[in-house]
PAMARFI-19295 format. One line per field, with one value per residue (C-alpha): residue number from 1; residue in one letter; x, y, z. Coordinates in steps of 0.001 Angstrom, whole numbers, padded with zeros to 6 digits, always signed. Layout:
BEGIN
num <- [NUM;...]
residuo <- [A;...]
u <- [X;...]
v <- [Y;...]
w <- [Z;...]
//
This chain:
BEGIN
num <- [1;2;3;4;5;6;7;8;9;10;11;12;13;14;15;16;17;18;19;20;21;22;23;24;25;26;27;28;29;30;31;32;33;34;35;36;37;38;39;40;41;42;43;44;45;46;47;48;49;50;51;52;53;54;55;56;57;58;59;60;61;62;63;64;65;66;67;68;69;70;71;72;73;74;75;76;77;78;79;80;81;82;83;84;85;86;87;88;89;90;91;92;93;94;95;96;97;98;99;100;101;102;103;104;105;106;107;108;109;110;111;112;113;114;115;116;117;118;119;120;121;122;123;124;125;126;127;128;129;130;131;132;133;134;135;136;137;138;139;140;141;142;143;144;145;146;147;148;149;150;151;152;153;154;155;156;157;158;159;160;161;162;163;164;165;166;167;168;169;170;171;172;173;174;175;176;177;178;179;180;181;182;183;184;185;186;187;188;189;190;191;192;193;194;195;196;197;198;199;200;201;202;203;204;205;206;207;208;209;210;211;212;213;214;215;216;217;218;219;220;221;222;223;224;225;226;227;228;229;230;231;232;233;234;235;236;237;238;239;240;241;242;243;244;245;246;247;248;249;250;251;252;253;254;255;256;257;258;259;260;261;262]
residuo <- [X;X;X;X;X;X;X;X;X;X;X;X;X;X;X;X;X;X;X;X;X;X;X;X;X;X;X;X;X;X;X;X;X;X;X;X;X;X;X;X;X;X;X;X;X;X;X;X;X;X;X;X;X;X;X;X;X;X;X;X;X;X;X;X;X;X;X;X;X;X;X;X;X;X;X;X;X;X;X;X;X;X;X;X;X;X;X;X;X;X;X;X;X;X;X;X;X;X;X;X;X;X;X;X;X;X;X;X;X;X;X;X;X;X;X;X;X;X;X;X;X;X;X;X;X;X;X;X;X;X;X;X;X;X;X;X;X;X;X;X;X;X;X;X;X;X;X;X;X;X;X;X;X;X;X;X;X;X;X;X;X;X;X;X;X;X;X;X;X;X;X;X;X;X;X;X;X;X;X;X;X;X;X;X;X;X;X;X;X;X;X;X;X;X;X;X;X;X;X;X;X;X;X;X;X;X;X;X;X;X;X;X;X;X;X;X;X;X;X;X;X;X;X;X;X;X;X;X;X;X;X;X;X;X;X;X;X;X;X;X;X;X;X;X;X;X;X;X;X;X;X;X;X;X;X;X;X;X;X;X;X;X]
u <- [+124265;+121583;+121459;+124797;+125590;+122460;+120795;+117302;+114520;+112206;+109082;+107212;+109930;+109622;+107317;+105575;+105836;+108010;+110679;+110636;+111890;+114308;+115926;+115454;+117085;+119838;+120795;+121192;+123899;+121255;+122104;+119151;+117474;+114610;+111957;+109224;+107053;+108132;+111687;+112622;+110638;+113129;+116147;+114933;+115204;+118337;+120097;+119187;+120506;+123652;+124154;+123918;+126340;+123983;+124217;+121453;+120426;+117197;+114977;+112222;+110389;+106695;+106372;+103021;+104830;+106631;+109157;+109644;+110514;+113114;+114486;+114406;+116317;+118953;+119795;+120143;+121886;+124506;+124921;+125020;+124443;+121791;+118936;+118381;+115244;+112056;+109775;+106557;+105064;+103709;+100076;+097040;+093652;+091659;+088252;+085204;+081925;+081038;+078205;+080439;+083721;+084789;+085940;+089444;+089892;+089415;+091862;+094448;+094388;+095165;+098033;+099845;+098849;+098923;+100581;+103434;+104136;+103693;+105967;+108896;+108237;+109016;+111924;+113783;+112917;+115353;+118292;+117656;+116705;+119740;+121835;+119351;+118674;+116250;+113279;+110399;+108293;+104468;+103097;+099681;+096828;+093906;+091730;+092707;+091513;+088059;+085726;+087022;+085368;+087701;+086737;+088960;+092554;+090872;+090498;+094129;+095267;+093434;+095513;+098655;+097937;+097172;+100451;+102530;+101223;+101800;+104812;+106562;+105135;+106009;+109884;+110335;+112499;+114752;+115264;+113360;+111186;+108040;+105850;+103166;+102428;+098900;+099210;+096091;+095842;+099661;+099805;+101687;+101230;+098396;+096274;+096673;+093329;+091052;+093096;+092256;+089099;+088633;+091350;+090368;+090361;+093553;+092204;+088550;+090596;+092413;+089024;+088939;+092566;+093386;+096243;+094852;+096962;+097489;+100639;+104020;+105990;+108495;+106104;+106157;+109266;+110386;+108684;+109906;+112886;+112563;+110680;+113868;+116157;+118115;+116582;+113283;+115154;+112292;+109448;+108046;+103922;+102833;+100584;+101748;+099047;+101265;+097595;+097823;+095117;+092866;+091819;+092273;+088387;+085467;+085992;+084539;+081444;+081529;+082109;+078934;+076939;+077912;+079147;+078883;+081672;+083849]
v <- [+087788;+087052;+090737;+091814;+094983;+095154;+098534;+098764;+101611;+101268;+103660;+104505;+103193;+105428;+103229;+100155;+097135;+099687;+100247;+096583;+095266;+097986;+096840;+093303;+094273;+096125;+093133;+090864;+092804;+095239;+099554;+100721;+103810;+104212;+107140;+108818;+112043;+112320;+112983;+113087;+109390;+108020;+109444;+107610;+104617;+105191;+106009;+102684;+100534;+102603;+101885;+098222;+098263;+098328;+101046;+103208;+106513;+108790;+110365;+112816;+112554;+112971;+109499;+110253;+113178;+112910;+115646;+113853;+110395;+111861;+113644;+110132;+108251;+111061;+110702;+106989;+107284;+109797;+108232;+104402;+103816;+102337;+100690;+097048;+096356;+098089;+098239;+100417;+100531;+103735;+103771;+105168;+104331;+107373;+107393;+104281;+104568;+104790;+107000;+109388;+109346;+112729;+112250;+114243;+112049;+108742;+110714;+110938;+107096;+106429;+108555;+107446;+103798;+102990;+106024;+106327;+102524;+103475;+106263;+104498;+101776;+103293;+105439;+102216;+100140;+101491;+100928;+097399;+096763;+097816;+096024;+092609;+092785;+093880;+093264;+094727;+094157;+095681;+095670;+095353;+094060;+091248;+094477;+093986;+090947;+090660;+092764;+094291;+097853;+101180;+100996;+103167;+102104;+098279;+099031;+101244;+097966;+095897;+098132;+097436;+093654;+094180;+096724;+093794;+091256;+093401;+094658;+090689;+089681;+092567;+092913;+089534;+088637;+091934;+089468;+092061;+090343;+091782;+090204;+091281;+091015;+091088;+091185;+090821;+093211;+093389;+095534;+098519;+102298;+102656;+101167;+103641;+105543;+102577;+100862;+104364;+103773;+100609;+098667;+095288;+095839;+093694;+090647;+090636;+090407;+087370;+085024;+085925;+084392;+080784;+080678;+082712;+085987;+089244;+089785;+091381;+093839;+091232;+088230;+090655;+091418;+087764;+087256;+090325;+088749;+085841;+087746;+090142;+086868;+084631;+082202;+083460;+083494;+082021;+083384;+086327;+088010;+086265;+087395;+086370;+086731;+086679;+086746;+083962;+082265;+084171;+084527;+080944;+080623;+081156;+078728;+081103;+081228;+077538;+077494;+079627;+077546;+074470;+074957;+071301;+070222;+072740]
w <- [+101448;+099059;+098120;+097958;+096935;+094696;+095121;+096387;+096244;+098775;+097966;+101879;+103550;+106480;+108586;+108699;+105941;+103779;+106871;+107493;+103697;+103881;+107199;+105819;+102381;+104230;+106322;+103112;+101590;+099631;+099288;+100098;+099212;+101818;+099765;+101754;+101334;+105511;+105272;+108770;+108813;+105701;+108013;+111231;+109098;+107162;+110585;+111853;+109414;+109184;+112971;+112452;+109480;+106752;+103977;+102942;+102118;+102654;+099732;+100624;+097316;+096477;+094546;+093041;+090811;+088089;+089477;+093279;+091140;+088748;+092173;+093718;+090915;+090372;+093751;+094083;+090714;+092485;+095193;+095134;+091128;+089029;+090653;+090140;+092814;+093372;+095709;+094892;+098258;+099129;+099876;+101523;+101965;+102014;+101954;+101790;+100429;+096805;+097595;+099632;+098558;+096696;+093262;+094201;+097304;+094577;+092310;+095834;+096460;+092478;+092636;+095994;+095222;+091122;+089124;+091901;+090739;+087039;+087339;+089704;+087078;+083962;+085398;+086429;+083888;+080807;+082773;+084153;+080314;+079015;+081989;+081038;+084860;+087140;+089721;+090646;+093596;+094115;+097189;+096459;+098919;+099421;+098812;+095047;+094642;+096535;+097497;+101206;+100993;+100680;+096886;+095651;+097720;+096572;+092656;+092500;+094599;+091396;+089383;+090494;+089920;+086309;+085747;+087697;+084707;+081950;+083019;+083663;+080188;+078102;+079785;+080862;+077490;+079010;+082284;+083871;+086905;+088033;+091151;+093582;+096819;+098303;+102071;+104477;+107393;+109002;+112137;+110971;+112534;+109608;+112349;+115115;+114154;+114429;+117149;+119194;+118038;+118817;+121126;+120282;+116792;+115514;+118036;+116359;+113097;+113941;+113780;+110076;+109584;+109428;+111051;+114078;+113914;+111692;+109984;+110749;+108549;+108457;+107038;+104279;+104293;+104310;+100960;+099636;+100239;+098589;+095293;+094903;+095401;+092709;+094507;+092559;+089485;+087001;+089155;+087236;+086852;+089747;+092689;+096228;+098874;+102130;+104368;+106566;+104466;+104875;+100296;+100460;+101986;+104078;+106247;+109138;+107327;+107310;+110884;+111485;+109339;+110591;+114423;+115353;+112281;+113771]
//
């Protein structure tokens, strides 16, 4: 068990990449706490790991205030004991254009993205500090680190790069780990809208991608994984696209360019 008996919050962890590192977590050995502003999504979850002989518990917590985070770690403190992974993970892109976008809908995607992960952050931090042990994980996104549209889920994405730096090099001498992941697009129930929308919308995707497919929760999940690990044990401030290459190039435009060297 490469987690055992560590416990794990997992902020969104009712659906989607969220629901998949908690199930992942849970079969390593991991207690997890599975947090989401859906409670009856957070329960779903938690019942399914308990059925498979995993242990976890469900939070419904508003992340993105300071009131549904002390809620969340008083809980998890009650019931399994002090938290030594996290996982800030909730999210939503809301919103696109610059020219459009209402300032209190750019305010909404800063919240549920970046200060959710600032405030998770700083209540876990003084007790892995004072235990000398502790990880935490940011699921961040390709959108942070080129230009993808949905401007403002892509800069609080940027954000949460920069606070997953400062955070490893500031606490690192505390044995406190902090890394990032940047997925590219992963088929997760975020998708519905523009799959309705547009059927054929996750197999146009795929030309953009190397290695000819979008992502799984569970590619995440897998490096999650590894990130809250031992095995990771001198791995700290780094970024971790897990995008099927897809930041690694433009090979597509080279293909286009150049169709007979393809």
């Amino acid at each position: 068990m490469r987690l055992g008996n560590r416990v794990s919050v997992v902020t969104g962890g009712g659906s989607g990449i969220g629901r998949a590192i908690a199930e992942r977590f849970a079969r390593e050995g991991s207690r997890v706490v599975i947090v989401d502003r859906y409670g009856d999504r957070a329960e779903a979850v938690a019942r399914g790991i308990d059925d498979t002989g995993g242990e976890s518990m469900a939070v419904e917590a508003d992340v993105a205030t300071p009131e549904g985070v002390d809620h969340l770690f008083a809980r998890a403190q009650d019931v399994f004991g002090p938290v030594e992974i996290l996982v800030n993970n909730a999210g939503a892109s809301l919103g696109n254009d610059l020219r459009t976008i209402a300032h209190d809908v750019w305010d909404q995607n800063f919240a549920i993205v970046l200060k959710s992960a600032f405030l998770c952050t700083k209540a876990a931090l003084p007790g892995m500090i004072a235990r000398r042990q502790g990880v935490i994980l940011n699921i961040a996104s390709v959108n942070g680190m080129m230009g993808l549209g949905e401007e403002a889920y892509s800069a609080a994405k940027a954000g949460m790069i920069n606070l997953t730096q400062n955070t490893a090099v500031r606490y690192g001498e505390y044995q406190v780990r902090a890394n990032c992941i940047a997925p590219g697009t992963v088929d997760t129930p975020i998708w519905n809208e523009r799959k309705a929308a547009n059927p054929n919308v996750m197999e146009e995707l795929k030309a953009w991608y190397p290695l000819g497919r979008v992502g799984h929760p569970e590619d995440i999940a897998n490096a999650a994984l590894f990130l809250a690990s031992d095995e990771a044990s001198w791995i700290t401030g780094v970024l971790l696209p897990v995008d099927g290459g897809l930041t690694a190039g433009l090979y597509r435009m080279g293909k286009d360019l150049n169709p007979e060297n393809a």
